[in-house]
N, CA and C of each residue as an Amber inpcrd file, in Angstrom:
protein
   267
   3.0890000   9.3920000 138.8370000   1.7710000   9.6130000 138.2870000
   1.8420000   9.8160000 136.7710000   3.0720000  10.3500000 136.2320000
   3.1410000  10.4460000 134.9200000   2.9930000   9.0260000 134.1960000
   3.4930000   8.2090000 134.6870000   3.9880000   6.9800000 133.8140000
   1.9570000   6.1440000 133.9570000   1.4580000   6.5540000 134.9630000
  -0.0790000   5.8070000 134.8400000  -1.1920000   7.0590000 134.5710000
  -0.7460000   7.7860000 134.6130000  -2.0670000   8.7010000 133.7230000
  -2.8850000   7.8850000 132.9760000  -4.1200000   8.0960000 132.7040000
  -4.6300000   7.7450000 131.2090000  -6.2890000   8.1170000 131.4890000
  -6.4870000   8.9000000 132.5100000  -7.8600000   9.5800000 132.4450000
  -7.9150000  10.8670000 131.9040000  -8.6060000  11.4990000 131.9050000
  -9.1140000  13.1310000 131.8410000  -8.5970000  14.1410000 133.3100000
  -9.2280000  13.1530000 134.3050000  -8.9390000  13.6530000 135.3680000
  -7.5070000  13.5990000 136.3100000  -6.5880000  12.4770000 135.4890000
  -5.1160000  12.4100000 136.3710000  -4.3190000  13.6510000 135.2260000
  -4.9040000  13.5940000 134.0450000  -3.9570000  14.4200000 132.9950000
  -4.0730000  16.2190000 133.3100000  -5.4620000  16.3470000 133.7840000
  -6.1090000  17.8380000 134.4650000  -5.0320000  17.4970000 135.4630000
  -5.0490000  16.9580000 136.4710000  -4.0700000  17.2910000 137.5660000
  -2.4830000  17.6460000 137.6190000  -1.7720000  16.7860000 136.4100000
  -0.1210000  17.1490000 136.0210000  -0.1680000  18.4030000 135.3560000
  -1.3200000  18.5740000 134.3330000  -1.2970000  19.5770000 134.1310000
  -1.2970000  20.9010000 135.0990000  -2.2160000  20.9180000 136.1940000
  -2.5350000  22.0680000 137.0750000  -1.1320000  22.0550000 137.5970000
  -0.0510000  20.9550000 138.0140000   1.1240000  20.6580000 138.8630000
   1.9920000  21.8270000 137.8170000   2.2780000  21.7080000 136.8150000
   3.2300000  21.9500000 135.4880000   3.2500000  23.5180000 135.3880000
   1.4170000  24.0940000 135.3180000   1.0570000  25.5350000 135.9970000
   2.0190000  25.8240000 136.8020000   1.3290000  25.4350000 138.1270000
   2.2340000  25.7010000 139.0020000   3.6710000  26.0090000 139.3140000
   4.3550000  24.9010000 138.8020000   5.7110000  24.6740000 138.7460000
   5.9720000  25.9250000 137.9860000   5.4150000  26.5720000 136.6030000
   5.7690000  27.2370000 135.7890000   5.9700000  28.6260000 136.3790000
   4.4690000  28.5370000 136.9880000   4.3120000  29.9020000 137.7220000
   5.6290000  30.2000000 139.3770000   5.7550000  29.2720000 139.6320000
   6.5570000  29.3680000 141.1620000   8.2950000  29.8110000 140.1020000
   8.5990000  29.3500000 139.2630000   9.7020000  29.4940000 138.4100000
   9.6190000  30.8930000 138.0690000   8.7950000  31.3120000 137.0160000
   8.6700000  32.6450000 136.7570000   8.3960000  33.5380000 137.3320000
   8.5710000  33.2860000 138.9510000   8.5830000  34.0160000 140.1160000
   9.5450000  34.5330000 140.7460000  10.5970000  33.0750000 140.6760000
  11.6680000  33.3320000 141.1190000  12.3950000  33.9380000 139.8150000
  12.3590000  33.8290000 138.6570000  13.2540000  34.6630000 137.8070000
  12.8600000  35.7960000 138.0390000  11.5140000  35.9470000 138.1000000
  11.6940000  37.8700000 138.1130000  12.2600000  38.2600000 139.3940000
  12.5550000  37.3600000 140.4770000  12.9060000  38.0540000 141.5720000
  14.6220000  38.0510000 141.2460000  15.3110000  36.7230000 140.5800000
  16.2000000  37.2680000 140.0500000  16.7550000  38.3280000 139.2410000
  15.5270000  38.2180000 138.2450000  16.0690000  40.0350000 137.4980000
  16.0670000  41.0890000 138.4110000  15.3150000  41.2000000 139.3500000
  15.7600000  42.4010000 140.4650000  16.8120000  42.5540000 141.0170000
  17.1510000  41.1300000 141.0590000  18.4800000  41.5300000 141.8500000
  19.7730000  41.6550000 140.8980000  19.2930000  40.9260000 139.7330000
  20.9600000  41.2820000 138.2720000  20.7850000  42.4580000 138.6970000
  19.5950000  43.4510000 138.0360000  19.6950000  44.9290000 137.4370000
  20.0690000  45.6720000 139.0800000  19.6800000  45.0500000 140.5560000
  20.4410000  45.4120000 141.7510000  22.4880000  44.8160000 141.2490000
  22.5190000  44.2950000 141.3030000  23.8060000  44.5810000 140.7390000
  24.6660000  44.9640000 139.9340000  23.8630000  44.9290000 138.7950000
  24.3130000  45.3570000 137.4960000  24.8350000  47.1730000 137.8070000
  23.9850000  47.4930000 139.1770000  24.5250000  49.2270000 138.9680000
  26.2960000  49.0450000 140.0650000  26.6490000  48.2300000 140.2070000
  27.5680000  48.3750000 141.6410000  28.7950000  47.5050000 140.0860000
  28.6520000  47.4150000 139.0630000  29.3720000  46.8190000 137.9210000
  30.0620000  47.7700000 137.6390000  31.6590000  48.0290000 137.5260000
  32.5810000  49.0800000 137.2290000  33.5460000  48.5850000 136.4670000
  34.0340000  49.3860000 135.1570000  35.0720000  49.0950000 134.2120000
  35.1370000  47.2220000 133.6400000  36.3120000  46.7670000 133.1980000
  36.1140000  45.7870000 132.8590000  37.3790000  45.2140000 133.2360000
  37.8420000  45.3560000 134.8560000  38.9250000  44.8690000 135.3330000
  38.5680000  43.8460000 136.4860000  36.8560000  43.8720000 136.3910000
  36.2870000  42.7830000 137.8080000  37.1410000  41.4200000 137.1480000
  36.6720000  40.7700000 138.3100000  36.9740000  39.1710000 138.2700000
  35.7110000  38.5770000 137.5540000  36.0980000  37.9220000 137.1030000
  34.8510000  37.0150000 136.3630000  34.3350000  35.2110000 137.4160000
  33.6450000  35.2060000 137.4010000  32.1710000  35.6150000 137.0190000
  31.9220000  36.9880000 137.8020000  31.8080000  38.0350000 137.6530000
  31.1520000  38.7400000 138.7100000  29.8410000  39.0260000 139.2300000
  29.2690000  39.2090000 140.5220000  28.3380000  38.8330000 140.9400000
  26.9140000  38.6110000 140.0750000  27.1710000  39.8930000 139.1040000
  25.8890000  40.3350000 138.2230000  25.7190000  38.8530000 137.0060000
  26.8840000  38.3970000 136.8820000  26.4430000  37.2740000 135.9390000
  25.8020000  36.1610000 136.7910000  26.3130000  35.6880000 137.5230000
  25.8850000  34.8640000 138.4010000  24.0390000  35.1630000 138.7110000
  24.1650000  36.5280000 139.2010000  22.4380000  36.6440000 138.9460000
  21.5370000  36.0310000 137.8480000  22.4040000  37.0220000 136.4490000
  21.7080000  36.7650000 134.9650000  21.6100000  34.9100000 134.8470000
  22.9800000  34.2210000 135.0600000  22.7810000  32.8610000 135.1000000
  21.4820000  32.1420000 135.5480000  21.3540000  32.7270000 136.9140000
  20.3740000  31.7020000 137.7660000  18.8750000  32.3380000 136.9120000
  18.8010000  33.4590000 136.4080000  17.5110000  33.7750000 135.6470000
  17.4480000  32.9810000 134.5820000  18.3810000  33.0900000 133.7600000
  18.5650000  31.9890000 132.3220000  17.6080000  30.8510000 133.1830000
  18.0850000  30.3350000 133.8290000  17.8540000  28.9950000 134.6550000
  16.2770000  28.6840000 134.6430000  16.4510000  29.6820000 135.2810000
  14.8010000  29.6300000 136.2290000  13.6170000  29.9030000 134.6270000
  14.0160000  30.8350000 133.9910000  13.2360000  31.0490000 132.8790000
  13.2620000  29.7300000 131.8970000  14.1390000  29.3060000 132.0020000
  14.3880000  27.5860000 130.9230000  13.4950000  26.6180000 131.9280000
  13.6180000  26.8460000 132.9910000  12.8130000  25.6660000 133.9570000
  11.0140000  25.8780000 133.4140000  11.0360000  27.1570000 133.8250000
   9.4830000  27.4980000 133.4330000   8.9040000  27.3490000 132.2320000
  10.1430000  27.2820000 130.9590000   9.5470000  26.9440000 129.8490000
   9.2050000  25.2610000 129.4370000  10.2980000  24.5890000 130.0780000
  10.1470000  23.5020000 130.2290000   8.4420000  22.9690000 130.8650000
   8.7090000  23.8820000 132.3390000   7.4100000  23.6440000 132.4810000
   5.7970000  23.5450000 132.0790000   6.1580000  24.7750000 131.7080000
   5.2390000  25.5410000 130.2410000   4.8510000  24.3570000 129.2360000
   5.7260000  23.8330000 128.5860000   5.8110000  23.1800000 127.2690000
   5.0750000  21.4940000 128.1290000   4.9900000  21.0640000 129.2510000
   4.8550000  19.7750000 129.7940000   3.4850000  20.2450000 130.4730000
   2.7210000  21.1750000 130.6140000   1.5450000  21.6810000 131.1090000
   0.6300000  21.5970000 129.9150000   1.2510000  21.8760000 128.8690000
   0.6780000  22.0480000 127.5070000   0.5350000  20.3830000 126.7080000
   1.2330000  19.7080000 127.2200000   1.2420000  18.9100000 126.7650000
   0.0110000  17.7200000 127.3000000  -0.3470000  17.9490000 129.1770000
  -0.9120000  17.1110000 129.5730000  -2.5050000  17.8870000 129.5010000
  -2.3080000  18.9800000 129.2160000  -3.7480000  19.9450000 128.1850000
  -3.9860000  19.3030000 127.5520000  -3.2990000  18.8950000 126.3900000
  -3.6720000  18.3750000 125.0420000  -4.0560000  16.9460000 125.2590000
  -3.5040000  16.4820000 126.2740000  -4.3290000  15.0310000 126.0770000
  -5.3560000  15.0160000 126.9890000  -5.8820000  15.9100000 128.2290000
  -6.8160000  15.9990000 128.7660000  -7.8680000  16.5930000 127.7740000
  -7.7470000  17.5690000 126.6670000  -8.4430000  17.6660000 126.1520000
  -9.1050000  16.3880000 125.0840000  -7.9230000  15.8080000 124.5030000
  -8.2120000  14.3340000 123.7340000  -8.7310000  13.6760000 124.2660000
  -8.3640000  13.0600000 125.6390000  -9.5310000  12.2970000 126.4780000
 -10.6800000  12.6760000 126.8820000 -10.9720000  14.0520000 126.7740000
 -12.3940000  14.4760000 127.1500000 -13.0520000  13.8400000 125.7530000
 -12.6850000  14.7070000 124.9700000 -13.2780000  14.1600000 123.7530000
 -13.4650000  13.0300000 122.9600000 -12.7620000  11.9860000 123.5970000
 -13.1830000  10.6720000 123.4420000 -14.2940000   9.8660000 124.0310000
 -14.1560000  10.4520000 125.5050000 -15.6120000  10.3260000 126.2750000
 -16.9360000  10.2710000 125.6360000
């Protein structure tokens, strides 16, 4: 659908998708930060093995928060031309 957009109304829709996507992402990161800072307390001295569990958490948040911005930034984008195509109307 990306590659044939070119209404008001297909560009409103990737956009609402991109929302979404953003929002289901920044869902799962915060459910990841619950569980780093759940591990982050069971973290002792600096003789663990690496990765230890707590990075592996922080990782998959990095993740999930870069996904959502991505998302973010491609929601914003099919805004801006739903708004341009309105206004060409």
């Amino acid at each position: 659908m990306m590659q044939n957009a070119h209404d008001t109304t297909q560009y409103k829709q990737l956009a609402d998708y991109y929302h979404q996507q953003e929002a289901n992402y920044r869902a799962q990161a915060n459910a990841e930060l619950m569980e780093r800072d759940r591990r982050a307390q069971y973290t002792m001295g600096t003789a663990q093995k690496y990765p230890r569990p707590v990075d592996s958490a922080e990782y998959l948040y990095e993740s999930y928060v870069s996904q959502a911005d991505d998302a973010a930034a491609k929601a914003k984008h099919y805004d801006d031309l739903a708004a341009a195509s309105q206004g060409k109307s």
